[in-house]
C-alpha positions, 0 to 999 in steps of 0.5 A, spaced: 576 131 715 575 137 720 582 140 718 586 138 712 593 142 711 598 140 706 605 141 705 606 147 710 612 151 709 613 157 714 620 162 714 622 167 719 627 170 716 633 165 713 629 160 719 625 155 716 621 153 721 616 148 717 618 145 713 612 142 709 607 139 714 602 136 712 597 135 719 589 132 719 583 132 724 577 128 724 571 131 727 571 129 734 578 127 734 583 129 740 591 130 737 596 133 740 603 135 738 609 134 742 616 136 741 622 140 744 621 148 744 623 151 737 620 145 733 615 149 730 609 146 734 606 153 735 607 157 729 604 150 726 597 151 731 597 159 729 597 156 722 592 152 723 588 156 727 589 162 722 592 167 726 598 165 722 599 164 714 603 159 711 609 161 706 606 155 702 601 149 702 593 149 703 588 149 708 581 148 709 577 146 715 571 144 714 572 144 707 573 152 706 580 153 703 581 159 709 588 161 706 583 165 701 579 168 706 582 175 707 581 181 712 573 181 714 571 174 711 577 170 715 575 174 722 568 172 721 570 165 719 575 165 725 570 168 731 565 162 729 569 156 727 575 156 732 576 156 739 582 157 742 585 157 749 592 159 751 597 157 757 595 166 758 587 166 760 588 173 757 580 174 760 579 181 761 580 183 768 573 188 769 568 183 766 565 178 771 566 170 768 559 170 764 561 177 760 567 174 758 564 168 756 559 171 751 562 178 749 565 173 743 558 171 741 556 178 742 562 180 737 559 174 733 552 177 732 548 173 737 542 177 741 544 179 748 539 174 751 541 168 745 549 170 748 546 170 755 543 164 756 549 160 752 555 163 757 551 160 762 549 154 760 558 153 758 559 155 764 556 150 767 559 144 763 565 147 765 563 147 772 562 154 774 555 155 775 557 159 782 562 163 779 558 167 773 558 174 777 566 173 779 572 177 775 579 173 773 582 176 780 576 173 784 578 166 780 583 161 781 588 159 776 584 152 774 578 157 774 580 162 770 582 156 765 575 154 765 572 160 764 576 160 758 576 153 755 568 155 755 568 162 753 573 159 746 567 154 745 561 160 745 560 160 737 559 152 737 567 152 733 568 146 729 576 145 731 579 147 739 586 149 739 589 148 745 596 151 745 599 149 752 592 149 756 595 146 763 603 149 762 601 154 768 597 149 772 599 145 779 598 138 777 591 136 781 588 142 777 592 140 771 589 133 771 581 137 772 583 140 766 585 133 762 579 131 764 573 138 762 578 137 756 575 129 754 568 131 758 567 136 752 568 131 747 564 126 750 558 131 751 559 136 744 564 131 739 568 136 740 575 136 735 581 139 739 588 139 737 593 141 743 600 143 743 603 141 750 609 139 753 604 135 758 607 128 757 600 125 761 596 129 756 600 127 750 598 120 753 590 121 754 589 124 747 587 119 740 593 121 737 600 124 738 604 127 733 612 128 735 615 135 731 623 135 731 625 141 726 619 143 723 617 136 721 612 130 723 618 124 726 
C-alpha cells in the first residue's frame, strides 16, 4: 500500500471530528471520499496529506511513519512526496504558467535547467504546451487548474490529494479535468485520493468511501 492510516481520531475543541478512521491506497489506485459538508472529508485529506496531525492513529506512506517526521524533515518529505490541488488554484498571480510549475522543484533542490525541462514536459501532458509564458489572469478556469494539477505533480509525488479539484468548474471543462485526472494514472500509474461532492467523479474512481460524522459508512 502507498498510504495506510489507522485508527484516526481528530478533536477541534469538544468536536470530534474522526472518530477513528482507518483508510488505505494501493499505487496507482484512485479513491474518493464523498460525504455531506462537516463529515470530516477534508480534515481526513489534511491528515493524510500531512498538513494536519492526528490526535491518535498511525500513518505511513510509503512505508515511512510521517507522524514521526517533524519540522524540516516533514516538509522535505511533503514537497517530494505529495501533491495537492485544491478547489483555489492558489497559482502565484506574477509568474507565467511554467515559473509556477517548476518553483516547487526548484524549492525541492532541482537544477533550473533539470526544473525546466520537467514543467514544460508536465505542461504538456496536461495540455498546455501553448500556454508556458501566460500568467493565471491571462488563463481560464480549467486552464489554471491544469496548471496546477501538473505543477503538484513536479517532484514525481507518490500520492495526489485532490480536495475539490472541479468544485468551481462549469460542467464541459469539469469533465475535461475527470478525464487529465485518469489520463495521468494511465501515463505516470498515478495514486490520487479526492474528496469531491461531484457525484459523476465519485463514479469514474476505482472506489468510493461515504464519510457520515467523522466515520467510513
Amino acid at each position: 500500500m502507498i498510504i495506510e492510516a489507522r485508527g484516526i481520531h481528530k478533536r477541534f475543541g469538544t468536536l470530534e471530528v474522526l472518530k477513528g478512521i482507518d483508510f488505505d491506497a494501493a499505487p496507482g489506485e484512485i479513491v474518493s471520499i464523498v460525504g455531506a459538508s462537516g463529515a470530516g472529508k477534508s480534515t481526513l485529506l489534511q491528515i493524510l496529506g500531512t498538513l494536519s496531525t492526528p490526535d491518535a492513529g498511525s500513518l505511513t506512506i510509503e512505508g515511512e511513519d510521517v507522524l514521526r517526521l517533524k519540522g524540516e524533515r516533514l516538509a522535505a518529505f511533503r514537497g517530494r512526496r505529495i501533491g495537492f490541488v485544491f478547489q483555489a488554484h492558489h497559482l502565484l498571480p506574477e509568474f507565467s504558467a511554467e515559473e509556477n510549475v517548476l518553483i516547487p522543484a526548484l524549492i525541492a533542490g532541482s537544477p533550473m535547467k533539470e526544473a525546466r525541462a520537467k514543467a514544460v514536459r508536465l505542461l504538456g501532458e496536461v495540455g498546455l504546451s501553448d500556454r508556458l509564458d501566460h500568467k493565471p489572469s491571462e488563463l481560464s478556469g480549467g486552464e489554471q487548474q491544469r496548471v496546477a494539477i501538473a505543477r503538484a505533480l513536479v517532484n514525481d509525488p507518490a500520492v495526489l490529494f485532490a480536495d475539490e479539484p472541479t468544485g468551481n468548474l462549469d460542467s464541459a471543462t469539469k469533465q475535461e479535468i475527470h478525464r487529465l485526472l485518469f489520463d495521468l494514472r494511465e501515463r505516470l500509474g498515478q495514486t490520487i485520493v479526492i474528496v469531491t461532492h461531484d457525484p459523476e467523479l465519485a463514479a469514474l474512481c476505482d472506489r468510493t468511501l461515504t464519510m457520515k460524522d467523522g466515520l467510513f459508512v
